[in-house]
LOLUM-135706 format. One record per residue (C-alpha): residue number from 0; x, y, z. Coordinates in steps of 0.05 Angstrom, whole numbers, plus 5000, padded with zeros to 4 digits. Layout:
<site NUM,<X,Y,Z>>
...
This chain:
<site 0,<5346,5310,4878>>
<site 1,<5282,5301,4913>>
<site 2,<5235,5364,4927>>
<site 3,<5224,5364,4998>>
<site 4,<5152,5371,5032>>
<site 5,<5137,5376,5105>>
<site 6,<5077,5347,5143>>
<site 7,<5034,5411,5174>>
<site 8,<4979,5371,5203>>
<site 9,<4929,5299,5205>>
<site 10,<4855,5304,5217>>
<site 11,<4802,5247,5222>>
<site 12,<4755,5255,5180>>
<site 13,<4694,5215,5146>>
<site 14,<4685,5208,5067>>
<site 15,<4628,5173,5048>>
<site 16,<4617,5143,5112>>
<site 17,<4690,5106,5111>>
<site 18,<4744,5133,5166>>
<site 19,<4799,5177,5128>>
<site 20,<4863,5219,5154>>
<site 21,<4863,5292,5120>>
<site 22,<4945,5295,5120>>
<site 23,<4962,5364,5095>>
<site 24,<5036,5377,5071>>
<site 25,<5075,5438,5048>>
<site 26,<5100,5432,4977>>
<site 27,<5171,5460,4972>>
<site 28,<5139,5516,4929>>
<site 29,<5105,5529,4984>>
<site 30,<5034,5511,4964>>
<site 31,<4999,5469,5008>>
<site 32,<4973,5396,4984>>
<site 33,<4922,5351,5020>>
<site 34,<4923,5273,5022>>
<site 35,<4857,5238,5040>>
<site 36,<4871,5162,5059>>
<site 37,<4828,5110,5089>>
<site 38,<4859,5090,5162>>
<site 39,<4853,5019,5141>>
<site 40,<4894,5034,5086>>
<site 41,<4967,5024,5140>>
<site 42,<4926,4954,5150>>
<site 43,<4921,4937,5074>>
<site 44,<4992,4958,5056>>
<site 45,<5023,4918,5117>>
<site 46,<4984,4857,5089>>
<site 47,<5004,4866,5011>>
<site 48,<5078,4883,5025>>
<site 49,<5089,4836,5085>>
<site 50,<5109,4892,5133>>
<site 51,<5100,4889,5205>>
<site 52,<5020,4924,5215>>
<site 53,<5050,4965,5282>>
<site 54,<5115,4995,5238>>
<site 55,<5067,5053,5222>>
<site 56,<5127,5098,5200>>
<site 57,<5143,5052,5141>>
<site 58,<5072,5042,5125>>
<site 59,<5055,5115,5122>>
<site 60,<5128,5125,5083>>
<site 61,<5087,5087,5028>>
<site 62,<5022,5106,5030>>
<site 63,<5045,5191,5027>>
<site 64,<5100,5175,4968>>
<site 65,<5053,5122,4931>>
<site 66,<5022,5180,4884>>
<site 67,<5084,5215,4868>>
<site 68,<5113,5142,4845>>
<site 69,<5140,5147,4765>>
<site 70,<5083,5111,4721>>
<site 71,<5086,5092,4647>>
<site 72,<5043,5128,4607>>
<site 73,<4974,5100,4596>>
<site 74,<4955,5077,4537>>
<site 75,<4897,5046,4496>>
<site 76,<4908,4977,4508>>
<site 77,<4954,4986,4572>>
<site 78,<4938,5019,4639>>
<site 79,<4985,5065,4669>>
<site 80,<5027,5027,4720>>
<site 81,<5091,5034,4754>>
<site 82,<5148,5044,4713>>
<site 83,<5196,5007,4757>>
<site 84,<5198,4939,4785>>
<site 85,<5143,4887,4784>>
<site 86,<5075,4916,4809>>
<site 87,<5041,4874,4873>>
<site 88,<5002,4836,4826>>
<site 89,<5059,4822,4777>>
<site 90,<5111,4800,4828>>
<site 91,<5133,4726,4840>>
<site 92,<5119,4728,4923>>
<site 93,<5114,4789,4974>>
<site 94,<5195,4796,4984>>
<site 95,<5199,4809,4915>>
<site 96,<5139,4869,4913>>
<site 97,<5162,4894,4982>>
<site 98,<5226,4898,4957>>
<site 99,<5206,4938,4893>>
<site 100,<5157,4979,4922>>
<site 101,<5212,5005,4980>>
<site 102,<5249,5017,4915>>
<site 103,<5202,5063,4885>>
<site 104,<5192,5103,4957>>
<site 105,<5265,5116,4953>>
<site 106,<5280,5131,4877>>
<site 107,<5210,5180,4881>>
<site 108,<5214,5251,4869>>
<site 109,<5179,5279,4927>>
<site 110,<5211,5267,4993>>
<site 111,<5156,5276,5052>>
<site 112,<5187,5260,5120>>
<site 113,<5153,5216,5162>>
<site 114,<5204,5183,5221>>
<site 115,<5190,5244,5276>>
<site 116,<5142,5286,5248>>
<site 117,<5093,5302,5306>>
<site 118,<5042,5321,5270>>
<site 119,<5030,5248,5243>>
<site 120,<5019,5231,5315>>
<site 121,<4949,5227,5306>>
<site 122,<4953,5167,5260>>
<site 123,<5006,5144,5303>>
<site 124,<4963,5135,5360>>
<site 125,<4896,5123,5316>>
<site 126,<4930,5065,5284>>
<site 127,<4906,5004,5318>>
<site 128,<4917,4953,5274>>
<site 129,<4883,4879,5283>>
<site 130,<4932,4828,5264>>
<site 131,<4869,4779,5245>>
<site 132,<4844,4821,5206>>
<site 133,<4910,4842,5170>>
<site 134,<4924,4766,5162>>
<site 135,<4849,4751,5125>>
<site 136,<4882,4803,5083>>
<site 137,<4945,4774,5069>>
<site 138,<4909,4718,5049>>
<site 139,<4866,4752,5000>>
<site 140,<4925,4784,4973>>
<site 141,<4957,4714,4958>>
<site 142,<4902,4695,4923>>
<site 143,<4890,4753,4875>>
<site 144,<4978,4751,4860>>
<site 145,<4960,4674,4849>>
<site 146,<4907,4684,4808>>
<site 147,<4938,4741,4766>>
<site 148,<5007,4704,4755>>
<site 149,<4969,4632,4742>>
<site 150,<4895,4651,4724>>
<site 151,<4865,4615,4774>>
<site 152,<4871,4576,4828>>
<site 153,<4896,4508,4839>>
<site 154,<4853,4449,4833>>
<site 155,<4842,4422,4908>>
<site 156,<4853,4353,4918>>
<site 157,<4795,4302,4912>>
<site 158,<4769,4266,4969>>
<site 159,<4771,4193,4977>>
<site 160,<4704,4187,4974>>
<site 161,<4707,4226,4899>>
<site 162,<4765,4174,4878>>
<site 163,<4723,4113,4886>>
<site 164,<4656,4148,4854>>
<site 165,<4703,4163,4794>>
């Protein structure tokens, strides 16, 4: 069964010059824990999973469980990665990493709840996402799955003009 942590409290804050939320959560032992994320990262997770940018429950469902996901163990010649279902850059399309990343949120061992919790209503209300920007990342995403699956990307078509100089 799934330990159970609660959400106490979001704050903005700045690392490094780059916009963060501070999301502090009480372990069930009782100890607290801290979670420092970039507020783009809602923007970048809607764009790699294919999720709608404004569902910002689901988005920050994934981002709080992502580093209590199972890994393998890492090894000389193999970086740890997750230990179930095909990683975002190992999947065949989006449906099929959306699919096994929701997967890994529910089968993970922590369970932090996010539908409701008030104090998330900072990033709630903070999370503005641009849906121009999210889809320049979608894009970039499909190129870096492309060009991990295939190792590079496809040859473009020649011109006319190319066909008759060749």
């Amino acid at each position: 069964m799934a330990e159970k942590w609660t959400v106490q409290e979001v704050r903005a804050r700045q690392v490094d010059g780059t916009p963060c939320w501070q999301v502090r959560v009480l372990r069930a032992d009782g100890q607290p824990h801290v979670h420092v994320m970039p507020q783009d990262v809602l923007e970048w997770r809607a764009a790699e999973y294919g999720i709608d940018p404004t569902d910002t429950d689901t988005l920050l469902e994934i981002v709080l469980h992502e580093p209590h996901m199972a890994l393998t163990e890492e090894t000389e010649d193999e970086p740890a990665r997750y230990a179930a279902g095909p990683a975002l850059w190992e999947a065949d399309s989006t449906a099929t990493a959306r699919t096994a990343h929701l997967d890994r949120v529910k089968a993970c061992p922590v369970r932090i709840t996010v539908r409701g919790q008030a104090a998330l209503a900072p990033v709630r209300a903070g999370h503005k996402p641009d849906l121009q920007r999210v889809r320049a990342m979608r894009e970039a995403v499909d190129t870096q799955r492309w060009a991990a699956l295939y190792g590079g990307l496809p040859v473009q078509p020649i011109t006319a003009e190319e066909a008759l100089r060749a």
